[in-house]
N, C-alpha and C positions, 0 to 999 in steps of 0.2 A: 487425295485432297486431305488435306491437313483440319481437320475440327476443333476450332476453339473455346472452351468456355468459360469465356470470359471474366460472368462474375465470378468464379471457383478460382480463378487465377489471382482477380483482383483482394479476392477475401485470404488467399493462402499469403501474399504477399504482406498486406498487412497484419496478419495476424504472426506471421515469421517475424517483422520488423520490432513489434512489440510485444515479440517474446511469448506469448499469450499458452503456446505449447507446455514451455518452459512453465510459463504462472500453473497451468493443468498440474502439471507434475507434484510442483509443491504443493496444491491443495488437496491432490488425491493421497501425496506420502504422510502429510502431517497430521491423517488420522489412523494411520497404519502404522506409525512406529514409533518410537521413544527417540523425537527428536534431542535427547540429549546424549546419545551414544552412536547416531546412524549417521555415522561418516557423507552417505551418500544425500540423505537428505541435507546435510551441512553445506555439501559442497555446490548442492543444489542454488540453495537459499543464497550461498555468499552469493556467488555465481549470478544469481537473478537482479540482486537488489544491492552490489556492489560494498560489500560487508570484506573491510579493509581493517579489521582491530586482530589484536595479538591475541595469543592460544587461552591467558587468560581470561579474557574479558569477553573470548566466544564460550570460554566454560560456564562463566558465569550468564550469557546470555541465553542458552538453549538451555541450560539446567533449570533458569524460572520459565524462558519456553514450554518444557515440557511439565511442568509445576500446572501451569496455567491450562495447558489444553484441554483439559477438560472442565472446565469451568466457565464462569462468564465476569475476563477479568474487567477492569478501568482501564484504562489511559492512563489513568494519576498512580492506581496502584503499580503497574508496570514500571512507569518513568521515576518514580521514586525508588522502589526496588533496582531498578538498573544502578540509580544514582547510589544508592547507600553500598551497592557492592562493588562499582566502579569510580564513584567520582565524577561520572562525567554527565552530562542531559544531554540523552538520548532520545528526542523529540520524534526524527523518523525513523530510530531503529524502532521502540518503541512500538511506535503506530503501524508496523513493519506487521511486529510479532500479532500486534493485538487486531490488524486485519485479518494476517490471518488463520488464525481461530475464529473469529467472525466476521465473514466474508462483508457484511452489509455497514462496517464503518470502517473511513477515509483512509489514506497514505496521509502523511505528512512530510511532502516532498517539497523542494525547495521553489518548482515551478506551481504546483496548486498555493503555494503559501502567498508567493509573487502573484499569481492569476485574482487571488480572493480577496489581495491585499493585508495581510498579516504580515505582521513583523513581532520580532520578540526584541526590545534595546534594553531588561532590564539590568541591575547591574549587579546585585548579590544574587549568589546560585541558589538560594531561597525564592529568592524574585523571580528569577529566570524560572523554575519548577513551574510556582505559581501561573507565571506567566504562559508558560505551554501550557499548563491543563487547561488555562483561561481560554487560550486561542483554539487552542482542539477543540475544548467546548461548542464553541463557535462555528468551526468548521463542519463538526455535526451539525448541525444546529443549522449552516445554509446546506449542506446538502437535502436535511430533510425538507429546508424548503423549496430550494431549488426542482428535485424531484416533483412538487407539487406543482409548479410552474407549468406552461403549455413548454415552454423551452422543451425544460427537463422533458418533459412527455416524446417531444418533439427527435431530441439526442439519443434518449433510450428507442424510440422508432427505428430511427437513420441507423446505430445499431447494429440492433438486431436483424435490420433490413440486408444490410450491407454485410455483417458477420454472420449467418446464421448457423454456422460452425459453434458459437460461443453464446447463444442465447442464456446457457448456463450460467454465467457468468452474473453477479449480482448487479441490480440497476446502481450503485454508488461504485463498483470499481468500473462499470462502463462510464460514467462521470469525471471518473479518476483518469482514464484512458485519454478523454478529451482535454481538461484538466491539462495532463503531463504534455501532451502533443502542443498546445500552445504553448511559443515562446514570445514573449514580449518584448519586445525592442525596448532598450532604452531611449530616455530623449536626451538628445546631445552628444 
């Protein structure tokens, strides 16, 4: 007779789906090495969060990576720095690096931005900066309400309930988790 258990099954399943192993790995490497020279860590991170830029602009990304890890950086200070050595705004790499080093704020991915309703349309890349730290802001800003919420309360329950492999995990990236999983249909 063949023994099933069920929840272990339904928890390893989701938790493979959404990578979460994978999430483990980077959070346990990124205080153990000098993410600006550990190939494996790199290959990690691309790997996880789909990090598609040239050799340059991962030099310069994992070199203020590892600048930061020890500290307690901004959002604003990251996405400017990214900006002044690359050119480009970097809204979810960014928010990428700066989760995690501190586990307890947001991704800024394109499905929580869509879910919360944030948009960025400005039109100088002054604006645009502006405009992400604006919105990040923000984004902080409902998750720590939301977490107060019976919802919030309600989502970190179900959870924890349901993962209890990943309790570890901070109450705003299991937010993130829900967050990414909704997709929203367009109307029309």
């Amino acid at each position: 007779m063949v023994c099933i258990d069920a929840k272990k099954v339904i928890e390893t399943r989701i938790a493979e789906s959404m990578g979460f192993e994978k999430y483990k790995l980077i959070m346990e490497m990124v205080r153990k090495t000098d993410v600006s020279s550990d190939p494996d860590f790199q290959r990690n991170f691309n790997a996880f969060y789909r990090v598609r830029r040239n050799a340059e602009w991962r030099k310069a990304y994992y070199d203020l990576f590892e600048k930061v890890k020890g500290s307690s950086p901004s959002f604003e200070s990251i996405i400017r720095t990214m900006y002044e050595a690359t050119g480009n705004i970097e809204a979810s790499f960014s928010s990428k690096m700066l989760a995690t080093v501190n586990a307890d704020m947001p991704i800024w991915d394109r499905y929580v931005v869509q879910n919360l309703c944030l948009d960025m349309k400005e039109k100088t890349k002054e604006d645009q900066l502006e405009c992400a730290v604006d919105l990040y802001d923000r984004m902080v800003s409902w998750y720590d309400g939301f977490l107060q919420t019976e919802n919030g309360r309600d989502c970190i329950e179900e959870f924890d309930r349901t993962l209890p492999g990943y309790v570890w995990m901070s109450d705003v990236k299991k937010i993130d988790f829900f967050l990414w999983s909704i997709r929203l249909r367009s109307a029309g």
